[in-house]
Each structure stands twice: as C-alpha cells, then as structure tokens.
N, C-alpha and C positions, 0 to 999 in steps of 0.2 A: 604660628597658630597650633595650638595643640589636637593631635590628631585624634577623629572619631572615631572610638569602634564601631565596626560594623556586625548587627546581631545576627547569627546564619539564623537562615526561618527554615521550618520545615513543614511539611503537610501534611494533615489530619483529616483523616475524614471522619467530619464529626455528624451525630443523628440531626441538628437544626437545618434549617433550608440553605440560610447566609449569615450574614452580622448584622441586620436588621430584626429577624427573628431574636437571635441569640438579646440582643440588647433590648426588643420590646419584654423580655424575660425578665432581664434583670431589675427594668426599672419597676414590673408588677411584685419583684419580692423585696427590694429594697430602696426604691425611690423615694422622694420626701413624700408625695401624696399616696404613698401605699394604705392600702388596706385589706382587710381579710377578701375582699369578695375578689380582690385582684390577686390577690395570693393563691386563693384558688383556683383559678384560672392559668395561675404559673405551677400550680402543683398537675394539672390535669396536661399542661402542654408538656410538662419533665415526663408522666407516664409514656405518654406518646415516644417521647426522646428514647426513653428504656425499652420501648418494644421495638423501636427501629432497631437500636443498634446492641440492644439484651447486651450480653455481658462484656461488649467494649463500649458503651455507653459511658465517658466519664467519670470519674469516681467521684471527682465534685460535683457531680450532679443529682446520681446515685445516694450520696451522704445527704447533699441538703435535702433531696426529696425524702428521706426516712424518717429527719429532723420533723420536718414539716406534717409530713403524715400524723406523726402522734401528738405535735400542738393542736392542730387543729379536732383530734379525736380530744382533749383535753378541755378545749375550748365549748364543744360540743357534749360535754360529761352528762347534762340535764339529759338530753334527748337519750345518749344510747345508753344510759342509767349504769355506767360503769361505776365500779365501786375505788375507793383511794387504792386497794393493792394492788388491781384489775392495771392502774393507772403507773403507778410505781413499776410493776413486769413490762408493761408497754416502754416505757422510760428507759427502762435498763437496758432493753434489746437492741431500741434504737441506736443509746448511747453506743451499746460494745458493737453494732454495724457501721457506726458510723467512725469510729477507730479504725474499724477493720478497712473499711474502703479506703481509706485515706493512708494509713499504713503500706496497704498493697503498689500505693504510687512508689515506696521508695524500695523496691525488692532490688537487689543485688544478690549478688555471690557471695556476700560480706555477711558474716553472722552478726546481730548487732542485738541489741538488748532492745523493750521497748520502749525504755526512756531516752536510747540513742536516737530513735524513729521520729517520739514525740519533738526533740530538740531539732533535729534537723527539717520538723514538719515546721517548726514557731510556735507548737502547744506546749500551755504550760504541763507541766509533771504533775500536777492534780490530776488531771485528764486521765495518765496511765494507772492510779491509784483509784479512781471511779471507778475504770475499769477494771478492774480486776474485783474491783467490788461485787459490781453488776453482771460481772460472769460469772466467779470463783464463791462470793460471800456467802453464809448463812442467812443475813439479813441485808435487803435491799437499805438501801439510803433514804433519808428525807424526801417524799416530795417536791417541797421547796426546793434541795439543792438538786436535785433531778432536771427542774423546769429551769434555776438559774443558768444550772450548766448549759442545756439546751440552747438558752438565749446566748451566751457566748459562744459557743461554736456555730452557731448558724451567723453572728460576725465574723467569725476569724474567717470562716468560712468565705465570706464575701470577702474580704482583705486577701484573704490568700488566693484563691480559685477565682472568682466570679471580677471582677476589677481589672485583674492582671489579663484573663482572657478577652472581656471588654475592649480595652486598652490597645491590644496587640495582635488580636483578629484581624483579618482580612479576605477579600471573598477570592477563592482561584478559579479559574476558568476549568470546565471537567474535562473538556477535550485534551488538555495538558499536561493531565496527571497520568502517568505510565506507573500500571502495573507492575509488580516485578516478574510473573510471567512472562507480560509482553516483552519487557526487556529483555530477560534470558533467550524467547523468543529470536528480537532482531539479533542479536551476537550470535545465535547458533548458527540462523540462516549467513549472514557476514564472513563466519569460518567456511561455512561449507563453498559458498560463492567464492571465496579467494583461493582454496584448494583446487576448485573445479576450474578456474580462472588458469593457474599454475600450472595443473594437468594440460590444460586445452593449447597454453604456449606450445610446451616441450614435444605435445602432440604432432601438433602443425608445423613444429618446427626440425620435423624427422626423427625423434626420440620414439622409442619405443616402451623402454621403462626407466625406472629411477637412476639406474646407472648412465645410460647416456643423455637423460635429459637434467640433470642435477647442475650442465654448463651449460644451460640452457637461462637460468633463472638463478636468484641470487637474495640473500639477506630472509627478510623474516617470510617473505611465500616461500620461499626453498624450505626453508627450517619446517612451515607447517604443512606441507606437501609431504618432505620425507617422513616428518611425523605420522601422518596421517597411512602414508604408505608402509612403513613397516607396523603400524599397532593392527591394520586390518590383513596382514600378511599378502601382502597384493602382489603381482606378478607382472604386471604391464601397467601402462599408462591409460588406455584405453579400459581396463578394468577398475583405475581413478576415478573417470568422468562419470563412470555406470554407476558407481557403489556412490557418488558424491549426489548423483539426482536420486537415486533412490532412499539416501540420508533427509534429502530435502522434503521427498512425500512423507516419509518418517513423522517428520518433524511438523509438517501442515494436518495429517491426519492428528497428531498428538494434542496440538491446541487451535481444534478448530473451532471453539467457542472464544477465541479472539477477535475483536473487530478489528477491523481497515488492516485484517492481515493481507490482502491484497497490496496496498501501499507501504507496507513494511517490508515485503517480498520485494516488490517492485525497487525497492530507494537500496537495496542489498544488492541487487544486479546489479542497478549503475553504478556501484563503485566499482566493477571488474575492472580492470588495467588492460591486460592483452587483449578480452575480448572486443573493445571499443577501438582498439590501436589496426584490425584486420581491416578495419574502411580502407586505411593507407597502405598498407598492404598488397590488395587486392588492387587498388588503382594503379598500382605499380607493375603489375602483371601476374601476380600469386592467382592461380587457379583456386577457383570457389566449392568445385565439387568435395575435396577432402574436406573443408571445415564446414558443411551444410552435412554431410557426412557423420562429424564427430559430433556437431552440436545438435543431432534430430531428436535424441531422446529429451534432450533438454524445451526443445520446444514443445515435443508433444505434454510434456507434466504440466509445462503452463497453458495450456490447452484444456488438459482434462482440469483442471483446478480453476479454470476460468478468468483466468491472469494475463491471455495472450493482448485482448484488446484493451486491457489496461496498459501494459506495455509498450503495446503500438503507439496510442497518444504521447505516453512519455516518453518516448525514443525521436516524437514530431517536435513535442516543447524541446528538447534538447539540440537536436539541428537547427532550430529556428533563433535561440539563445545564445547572442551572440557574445557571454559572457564565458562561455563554453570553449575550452581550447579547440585549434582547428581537428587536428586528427579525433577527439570523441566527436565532435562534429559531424566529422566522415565517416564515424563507425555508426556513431544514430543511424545515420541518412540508408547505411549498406542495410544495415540490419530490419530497418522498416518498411523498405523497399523488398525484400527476401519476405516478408512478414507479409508483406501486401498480396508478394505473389501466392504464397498458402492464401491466403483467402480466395483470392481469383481461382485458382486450383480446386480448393473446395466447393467455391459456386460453380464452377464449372461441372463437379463431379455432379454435381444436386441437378443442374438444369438436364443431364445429359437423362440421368436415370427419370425426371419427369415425363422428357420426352420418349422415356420407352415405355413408359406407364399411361401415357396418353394413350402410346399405339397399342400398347398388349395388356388392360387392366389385369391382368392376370400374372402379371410380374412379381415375383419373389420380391420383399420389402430387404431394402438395403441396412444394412445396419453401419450410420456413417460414425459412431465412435470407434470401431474396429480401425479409422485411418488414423487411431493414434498409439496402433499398436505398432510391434516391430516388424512384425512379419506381414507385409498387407495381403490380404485375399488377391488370386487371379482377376478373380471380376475386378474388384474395386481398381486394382492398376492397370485394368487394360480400358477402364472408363478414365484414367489420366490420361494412360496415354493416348485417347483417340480424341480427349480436350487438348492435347497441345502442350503436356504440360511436362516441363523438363524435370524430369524426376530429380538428378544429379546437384541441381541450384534450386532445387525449390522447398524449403520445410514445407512437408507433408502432418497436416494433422487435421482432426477433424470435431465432431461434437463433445460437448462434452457432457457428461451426465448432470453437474451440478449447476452449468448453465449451459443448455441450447442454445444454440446462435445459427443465424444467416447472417451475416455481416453486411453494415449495409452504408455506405455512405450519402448522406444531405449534400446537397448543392451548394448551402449556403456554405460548408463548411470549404468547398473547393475553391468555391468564389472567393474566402476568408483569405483562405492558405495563398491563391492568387495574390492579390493584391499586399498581401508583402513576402514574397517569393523570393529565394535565396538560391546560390547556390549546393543550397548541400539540403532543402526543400521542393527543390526541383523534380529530380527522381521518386521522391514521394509522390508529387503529385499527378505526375503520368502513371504512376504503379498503380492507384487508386482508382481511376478516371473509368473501369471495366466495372467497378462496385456501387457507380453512382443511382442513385435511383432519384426520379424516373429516368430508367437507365437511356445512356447518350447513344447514338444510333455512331456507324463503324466511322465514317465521313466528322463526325464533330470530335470522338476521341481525335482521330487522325490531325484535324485543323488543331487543336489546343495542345496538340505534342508540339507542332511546328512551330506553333506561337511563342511557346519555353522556350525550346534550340533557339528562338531567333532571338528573343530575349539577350540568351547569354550570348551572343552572336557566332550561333554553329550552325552551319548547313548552308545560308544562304550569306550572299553579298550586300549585306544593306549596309555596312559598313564603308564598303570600297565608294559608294554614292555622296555622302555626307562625305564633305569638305573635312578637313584635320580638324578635331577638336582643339580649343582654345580654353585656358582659364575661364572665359568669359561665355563660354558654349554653354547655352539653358535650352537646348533645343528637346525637347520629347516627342517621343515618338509615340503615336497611337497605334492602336491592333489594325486601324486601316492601310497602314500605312505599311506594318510587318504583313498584312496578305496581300500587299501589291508587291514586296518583293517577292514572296514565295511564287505569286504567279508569275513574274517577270523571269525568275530564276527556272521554273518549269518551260517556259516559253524556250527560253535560251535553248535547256538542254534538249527539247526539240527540237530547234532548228538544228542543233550541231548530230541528231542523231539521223536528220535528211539527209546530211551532207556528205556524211561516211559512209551510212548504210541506209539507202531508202526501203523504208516499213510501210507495204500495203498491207490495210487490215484485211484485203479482201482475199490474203494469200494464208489467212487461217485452212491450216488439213482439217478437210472432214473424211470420218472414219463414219460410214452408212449415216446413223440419226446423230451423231456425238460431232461435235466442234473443239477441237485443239486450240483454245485461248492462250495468246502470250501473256508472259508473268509480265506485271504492273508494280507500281510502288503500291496501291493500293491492297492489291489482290496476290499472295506472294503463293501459288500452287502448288508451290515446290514442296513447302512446310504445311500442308493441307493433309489432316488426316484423312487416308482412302474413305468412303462412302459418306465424308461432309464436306460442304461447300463453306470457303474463307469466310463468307461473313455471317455465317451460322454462331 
C-alpha cells in the first residue's frame, strides 16, 4: 500500500472565535444562496476580525475585505452620488492594496520581481500590469475592467485563501498552546534546577568546590555545573546553590505576567535527580541537619513566591503514585514530611505570639515574613525554640508577601489520604495531623499515629496473634481490633514494669506547692520547653 504523507499542522492564532465562525463567513460571501445583505454582514464581521487582530489579521482577509469595501460603495453610487473618476481612484487603490496584502504573504530574503510573486501567488500577469497602472499610470483604466478585475480576484481569492483555510482548519484547545516566552521560561528554570540539583550532590557529598566535587557527578550535569561555575567565576559549591536560587527569583520576577507559572516551577523541580534520591539516603543513616542546611534558602524562595503549598500536594501525589520509582518515592515522602514540619513550626510560631497578645495587647506586631530571611531575629527564634521546634531538620520559612497563609488541613482530606495509605504516605500523614482543623485534641493525634505503626505492623504484636498467613488468608483487620492490641500491648508492658520495678504514683517528690511528675509515653517533660506544659 502506498504510503500517506503526513501534513505537519501548525498553530495560528487567528482573529475568528473557531471554524464555525470562520465557515458561517465564508458561506455569507460565497455560498450558492448569497447575497448582498449577507455580504454585508460578512464585510461588518471581517472589520471586527481587523481590529481584533490589526495588522496580523490575515492578508486574505484584509485583501477580500478592501475588495468588497469598494463593490459595495459601487453598488451603492446612486445614494453617495459618487461620480465614474471618484469610482475609478477607489478601484485602483483597492486593486494596488489588494496586491500588496497578498504579495506580503510571500516575503523572503530572495529578491524577486513582481511577476515572480504574482506566478507563485496563481495570478495571472495581468494583475501586476493593472497594477502598476493603478499606482504608477497617468490615466486610471476602464471602469468596466476595474470592476471585472475585482470580480476575479475576489474568486481567486476564495480558490486560493478562503477554501483552502475552510478545508483544513481545526479548533485547538487554548490551554495547550505554549507561548514562546513560557517556554524559554520552563528551559531556564530546568537549567537552573539541574545545576542547583548537581551543586546540592557534590555538596552533601563533602565537596567543597568544583575541584573536588567534579568526581562526584558525571556526563551533561558535570558539563553544566562546571559551566555554569566558571562563566560566574564562583569559588565554592555552596556559592552554586546561592547564585542558582537567586537566578531562579531572577527569572520569576522577570516573567511574572506568566500563568500557571506556579506549575511550571513546580514540574522543573521534580525532575531533580539527587534531590529525590536523599529519602534513601537519609534512611540509610545520613544525617539531615547538613542538607536542611544547604537547601533553606531554597525553601524560603518558594515560600516567599507562594510555591511551597503547591509543592507540598505534588510531592503527596508523588508518594502515593505508584508509577513512581521507589527511591523518588522516598524522597517525596522525606521532603513533605520536612515541609509539613515548617508549617507546624510556623503555626506554632503564630499560636505562641497570639497568646502573648492575649496576655500583653501591647505587644510589638511580629513581622512573620522576616522567617524567610537568612538571618532570623532573636525574638522570632527563641519563639521556635520554646514551640519545640528543631531548628537543625526543620525548613524555616514563613509568609509570604504575595500569598499570606496559615496552612491549614480538612479532615476529609486526612480521611482521603487514610483510606489508601502507603508506605511512603504514612509519614505524611502523621506530619500533618498537628494542622488539622478543627484541630484534633493531643490524645487523638497520639491514637492515629498508633493506628499507622500498627498498620505497617511497628510497635506492637498483633502479628505474633494471627495464625501464619496462608495463600488463602482474607482476614482484615478493623481499627477495633488495632486498639485492642495497643491496649493489650500497654497492659503487658505494665505488668512487666511491676515486676522489675514496682511504681507507686504516691511516691511523686513534692517540692512546697510543685509535684515532680514521672515522664509518660504521653507527656514526654524531658522535651518540654521551660514555662510550657507538653500539651499546650
């Protein structure tokens, strides 16, 4: 069978709405049942066309509407008492614009004559001898051949232009058509992310600059890493990731009349490579504090730009997708979980400074976008640190200008993420559980952490109960069933805590009015900041 070409299409954005418009058009200027009062109507919807889209407006459109402009003043001669010469200059002007429009379609670099133009247009060579008439001549031409000519080019017109577009139009969806800003757009951000990406390896992986982290990393991020490190004459690695986030606001400030630059940002981070691969990393034993460390400024920019809680979600859909290799898997899961905890950290900072505004209305107003700077105020970190909040593993950042936030999580969403819970979902959703509103009192976070662990079966013995699973095992277990072990398991470690060391509660020290409480799984006072109580 002989094979089809296939035509490449390309996209135009033209002044009509779709190809129902465009073809209700064509069949008012050239259908079988045409007529002038529908012609008119297709001359008045072309005006419209030329002001949408002024001088990219099609030249076939442009040409037939100038045509049509002077029939109809032609047709109309009685009323606006035009006289045959008045008629004949109108004729002529039309004719030499309507050359010219049509001409302009074949501009190249190529120097060509205009009878080269007309021949590769399909007019005949009369057409450029007219014109040159009706520009150059002493004496305009016939009326008659004025108006024949007319009539023929308003056919060819439809033959060439109007038929062919008909024919081969199609409507494109607008959300699909990309800018070429936006595109430049995503590639800049894409470089800068693989750079930043390459930097953050060799970082964490003991490098200090280019020289010792260049056997760290390998193939085209090496190439564009060194690149990028010697054209800004850099000095350290650490000097990489700084100049690479601040390339990034560069670039967000630059075309911030982009939509769903948000989602553009976003779909350019998840391709990082090392940053996704630190889940397995860290599960392995790698200490957290250096790369919570290295990547703060990076969280604070999506912070202040309003990007963090879009991130958050897609870092959720990504764990939960089990289309997803396992280690980005694990790096979602680390990284959302690190995310959750900034938020915790941040409400936390908001509840504390309320309740000093309850007690002292005369309290200096905090200013919580300063936590997305480098250096945080005394105040603002000693209100972390007396919420508990480990500075070292926690991205730190706070409002931001262009979107305010309290973060705040629905129930139903918890309930969602519950009911098909994974492991690499899990840590999410205990990280969250402190942002639930209406917020869950200390006692139900605590039950629904336990409920996860038992889940994946950690912590307690409900396993060693249940007979050896079989092929044939469909047994499920309900949440009733996971808090009867938990209590079973509490019980236990009770009795065996009589039996080594018998605990009277009535052998709490009192010091005058104060009672010396022993530490609980509950109530942990060891990690209690001085002048707050654990379930505050």
């Amino acid at each position: 069978m002989e094979e089809i070409a296939v035509e490449k299409r390309r996209t135009v954005v033209g002044p009509w709405k779709d190809v129902k418009e465009f073809g209700c058009i064509f069949e008012w200027l050239f259908g079988p049942d045409n007529d002038i009062e529908q012609q008119k109507r297709a001359l008045k919807q072309m005006k419209v066309w030329s002001l949408r889209r002024s001088t990219q407006c099609p030249a076939g459109v442009l040409a037939t509407k100038t045509l049509l402009e002077v029939q109809h003043r032609d047709k109309e001669r009685t009323q606006n008492t035009l006289t045959e010469s008045d008629l004949q200059t109108l004729y002529a002007s039309a004719f030499t614009r309507f050359f010219n429009f049509m001409s302009s379609t074949m501009q190249s670099h190529n120097m060509r004559t205009m009878y080269d133009t007309a021949r590769m247009l399909g007019l005949p060579s009369f057409v450029v001898d007219l014109r040159h008439i009706c520009a150059h001549g002493q004496v305009l031409p016939p009326l008659d051949v004025l108006r024949s000519s007319v009539v023929n080019c308003l056919t060819w017109l439809r033959d060439y232009y109007w038929i062919p577009q008909r024919d081969t139009m199609c409507d494109v969806d607008a959300s699909k058509i990309r800018r070429k800003d936006k595109t430049q757009f995503e590639e800049n951000v894409t470089t800068l992310f693989t750079i930043y990406d390459a930097a953050l390896e060799c970082a964490c992986k003991g490098a200090h600059n280019m020289k010792s982290g260049k056997r760290h990393i390998s193939g085209k991020r090496l190439a564009q890493l060194r690149a990028y490190y010697a054209d800004h004459k850099l000095t350290s690695l650490k000097e990489a990731l700084e100049l690479a986030v601040k390339e990034l606001i560069s670039q967000i400030k630059r075309e911030i009349a982009i939509k769903d630059m948000s989602e553009i940002f976003i779909e350019s981070l998840l391709k990082m490579k090392y940053f996704f691969s630190i889940g397995d990393s860290h599960s392995s034993g790698e200490p957290l504090e250096f790369i919570i460390a290295a990547t703060q400024s990076l969280f604070r920019m999506l912070a202040i730009h309003g990007f963090i809680e879009d991130l958050f979600y897609s870092l959720i859909e990504m764990a939960d997708n089990t289309v997803v290799p396992k280690n980005r898997r694990a790096g979602a899961s680390l990284w959302a979980t690190r995310i959750a905890a900034g938020f915790v950290a941040f409400r936390k900072c908001k509840q504390m400074y309320k309740a000093e505004l309850d007690e002292n209305p005369n309290t200096n107003d905090f200013d919580f976008t300063t936590l997305n700077l480098e250096n945080i105020s005394k105040k603002m970190r000693r209100h972390l640190i007396y919420a508990g909040v480990d500075l070292k593993c926690t991205p730190i950042f706070g409002d931001s200008m262009r979107r305010p936030w309290l973060w705040i999580v629905e129930k139903s969403f918890v309930k969602q993420k519950l009911s098909s819970i994974n492991a690499y979902t899990a840590p999410i959703v205990k990280s969250i559980l402190p942002l639930v509103e209406p917020p869950l009192t200390t006692a139900e976070i605590r039950g629904i952490s336990q409920l996860i662990d038992a889940f994946f079966g950690k912590k307690i013995g409900l396993k060693k109960e249940v007979e050896k699973p079989t092929d044939n095992d469909a047994t499920i277990h309900t949440a009733s069933e996971l808090l009867q072990a938990l209590n079973k398991q509490a019980n236990q470690e009770e009795m065996e805590c009589d039996v080594n060391e018998s605990v009277d509660d009535n052998s709490k020290k009192q010091y005058g009015c104060w009672t010396l409480e022993n530490d609980n799984e509950m109530y942990n006072w060891s990690e209690c900041p001085l002048g707050r109580l654990p379930w505050e």
